[in-house]
N, C-alpha and C positions, 0 to 999 in steps of 0.2 A: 335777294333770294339766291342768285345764282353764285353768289359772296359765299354764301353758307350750304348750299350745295357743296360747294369746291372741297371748302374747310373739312366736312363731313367725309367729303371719300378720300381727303389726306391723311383722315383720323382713321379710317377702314383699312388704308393702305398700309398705314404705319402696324397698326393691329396685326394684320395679317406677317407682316416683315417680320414684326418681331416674333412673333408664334413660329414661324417656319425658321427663324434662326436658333429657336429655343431646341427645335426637333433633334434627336440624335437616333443612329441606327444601334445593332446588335448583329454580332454574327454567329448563326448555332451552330451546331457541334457537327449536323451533314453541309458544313458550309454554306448555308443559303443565309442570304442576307432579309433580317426585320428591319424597315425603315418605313414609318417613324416607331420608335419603341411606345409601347402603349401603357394605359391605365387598366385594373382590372374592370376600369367601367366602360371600357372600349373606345376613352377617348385618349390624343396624342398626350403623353407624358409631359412635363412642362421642365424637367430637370434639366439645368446649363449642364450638363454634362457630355463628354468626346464621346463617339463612337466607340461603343463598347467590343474590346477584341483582347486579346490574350495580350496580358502585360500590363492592360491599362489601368492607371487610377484614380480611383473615382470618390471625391468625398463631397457630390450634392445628395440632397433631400432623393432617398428613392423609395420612400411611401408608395405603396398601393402598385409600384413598378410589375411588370410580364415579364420575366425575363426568361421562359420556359425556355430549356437545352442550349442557354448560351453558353458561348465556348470562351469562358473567361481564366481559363488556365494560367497561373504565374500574378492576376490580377491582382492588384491592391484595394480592396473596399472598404473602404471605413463612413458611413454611413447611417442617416434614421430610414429604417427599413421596414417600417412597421407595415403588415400587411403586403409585404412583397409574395410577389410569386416566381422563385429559382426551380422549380421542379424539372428533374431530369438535367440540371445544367452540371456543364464540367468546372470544378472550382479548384481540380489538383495543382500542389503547389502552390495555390493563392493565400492573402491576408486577408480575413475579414474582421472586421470590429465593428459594432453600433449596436441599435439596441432591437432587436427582430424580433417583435412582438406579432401575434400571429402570424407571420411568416411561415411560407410555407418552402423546405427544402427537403423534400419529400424524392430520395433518389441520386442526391445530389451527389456527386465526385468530390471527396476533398482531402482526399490521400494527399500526405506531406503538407498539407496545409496548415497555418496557422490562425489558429480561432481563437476569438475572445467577446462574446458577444452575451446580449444577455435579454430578457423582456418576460411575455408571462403568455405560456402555452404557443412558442414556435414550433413548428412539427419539424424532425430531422429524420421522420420514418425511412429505413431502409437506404441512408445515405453511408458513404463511405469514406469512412475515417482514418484508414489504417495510413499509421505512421505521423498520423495529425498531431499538433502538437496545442493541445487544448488548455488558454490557461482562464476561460470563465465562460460557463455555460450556465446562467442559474435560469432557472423556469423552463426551462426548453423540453420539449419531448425525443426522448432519445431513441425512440421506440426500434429495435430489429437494427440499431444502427453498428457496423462493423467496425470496432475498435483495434481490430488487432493490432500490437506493436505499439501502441498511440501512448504520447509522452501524456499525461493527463498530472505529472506532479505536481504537487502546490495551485491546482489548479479551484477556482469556486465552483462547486455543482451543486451549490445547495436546490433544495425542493423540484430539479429534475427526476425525471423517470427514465430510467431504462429498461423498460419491460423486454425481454428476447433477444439484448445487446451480445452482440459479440467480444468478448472484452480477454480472448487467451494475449498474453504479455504485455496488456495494456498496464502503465506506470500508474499508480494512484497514491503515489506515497506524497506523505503531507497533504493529500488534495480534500476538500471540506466536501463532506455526500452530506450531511447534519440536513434533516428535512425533505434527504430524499427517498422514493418510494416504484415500489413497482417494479423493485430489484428481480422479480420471482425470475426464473425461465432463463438466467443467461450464460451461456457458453463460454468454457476457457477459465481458466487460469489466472487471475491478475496478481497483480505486485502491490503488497501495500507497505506499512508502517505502523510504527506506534503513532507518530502523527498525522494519519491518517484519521480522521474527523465524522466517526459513525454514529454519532450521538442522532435520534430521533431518524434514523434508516429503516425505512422498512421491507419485509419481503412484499406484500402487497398492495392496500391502496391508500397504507399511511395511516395519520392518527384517528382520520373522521370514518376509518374502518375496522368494526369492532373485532373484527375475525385478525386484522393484521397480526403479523410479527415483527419485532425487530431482526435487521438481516445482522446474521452474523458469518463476517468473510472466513472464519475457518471451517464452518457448516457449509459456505461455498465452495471451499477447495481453493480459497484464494491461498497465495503466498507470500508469508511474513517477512520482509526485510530485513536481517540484524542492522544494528544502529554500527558505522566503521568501527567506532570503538570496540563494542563487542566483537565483530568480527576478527578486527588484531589481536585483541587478548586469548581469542579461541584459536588463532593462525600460530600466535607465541605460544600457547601452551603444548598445542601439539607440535611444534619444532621440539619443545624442550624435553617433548616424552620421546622424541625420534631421538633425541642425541644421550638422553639416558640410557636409551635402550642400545647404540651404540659404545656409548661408552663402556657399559656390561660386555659387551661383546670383545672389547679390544680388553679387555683385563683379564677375560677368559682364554681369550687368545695367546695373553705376555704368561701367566700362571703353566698353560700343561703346554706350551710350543704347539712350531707349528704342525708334528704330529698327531695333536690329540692327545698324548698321552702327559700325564705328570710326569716330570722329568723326576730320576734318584736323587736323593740326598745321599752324595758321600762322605 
């Protein structure tokens, strides 16, 4: 008995050790340190992952992770994130990738950042993008989210929404919207292409809404990008009418001199 007593709180000991080795903190954005980082069920997170701080990188399982206002600036996240909670966190400058299926980044910092993530109804309400460089967002909710400047070329957006997105200079050339909806209400100016991918876009709640529209970016006030080709051939055509018109000018000039006047025939 007292044999298997022992055994039993070796086993409890061991338990506990490795539970408390598994532990990792977080540091947010007013400096205070979370330790141990939590589940959204209130219990300790179980991810092998470092202490979560600006720079760091992190590619364990972070399911169901709290990471409210951490201050992960510069970080590398690549990650299953499904159900995470980043609300209010700093992620400028950071890499994210995985698949953030209802995740909630609701606020989030992610100016200069690079994104490539993807799942089905992640919320990005009211987070900040500008200057991001986005190359696949599909299912995500983009709702009020601030584009400005944001590289989004060649990027996947299908079946996303950006209802109320700020999107003045944001890139969207080559980038596939095909299936996305809830374009209505958004600000600015963007950049597109002929390979820009609007097939089944709409201004509101998409196909299974019978009132919808398809969005059309020139009713938005978007801006068309000539393809380079066309641009040169329009850059050479007006040199060629500049030096025509010069040209006229120096013949009129050799014809009457430099007076103006038609010189006499004697």
């Amino acid at each position: 008995m007292r044999t298997l007593a022992l055994g039993l709180a070796c086993v409890l000991w061991a338990g506990l050790s490795a539970s408390t080795g598994s532990a990792f903190s977080y540091l947010r954005t007013d400096g205070t340190l979370v330790d141990p980082v939590l589940r959204g069920d209130g219990f300790a997170h179980g991810c092998a992952c470092p202490d979560l701080a600006p720079g760091v990188t992190v590619t364990g399982d972070l399911e169901f992770v709290v990471l409210v206002e951490a201050d992960l600036r510069g970080a590398t996240i690549d990650s299953y994130m499904v159900n995470a909670n980043f609300r209010d966190a700093n992620l400028s400058g950071a890499s994210l990738f995985g698949n953030v299926s209802y995740a909630n980044f609701g606020g989030v910092d992610l100016a200069g950042a690079q994104v490539g993530v993807s799942g089905v109804d992640a919320g990005f309400h009211d987070a900040d993008l500008t200057q991001a460089r986005v190359l696949v967002a599909t299912s995500v909710r983009l709702i009020r989210v601030d584009l400005t400047g944001a590289d989004l070329s060649g990027a996947d957006l299908r079946f996303s929404t950006f209802g109320g997105a700020n999107v003045a200079g944001a890139d969207f050339r080559g980038a596939r919207l095909s299936g996305a909806y809830g374009m209505t209400g958004m600000v600015g100016a963007a950049l597109y292409d002929r390979d820009t991918d609007f097939s089944n876009a709409w201004v509101d709640g998409g196909w299974m809404d019978p009132g919808s529209v398809p969005f059309d970016p020139v009713a938005a006030g978007w801006t068309l990008v000539p393809e380079p080709g066309t641009a040169l051939l329009l850059g050479l055509g007006l040199c060629g009418l500049a030096g025509s018109a010069s040209s006229r000018r120096n013949a009129a000039a050799g014809r009457f001199g430099a007076s103006g006047v038609l010189p006499i025939q004697r």
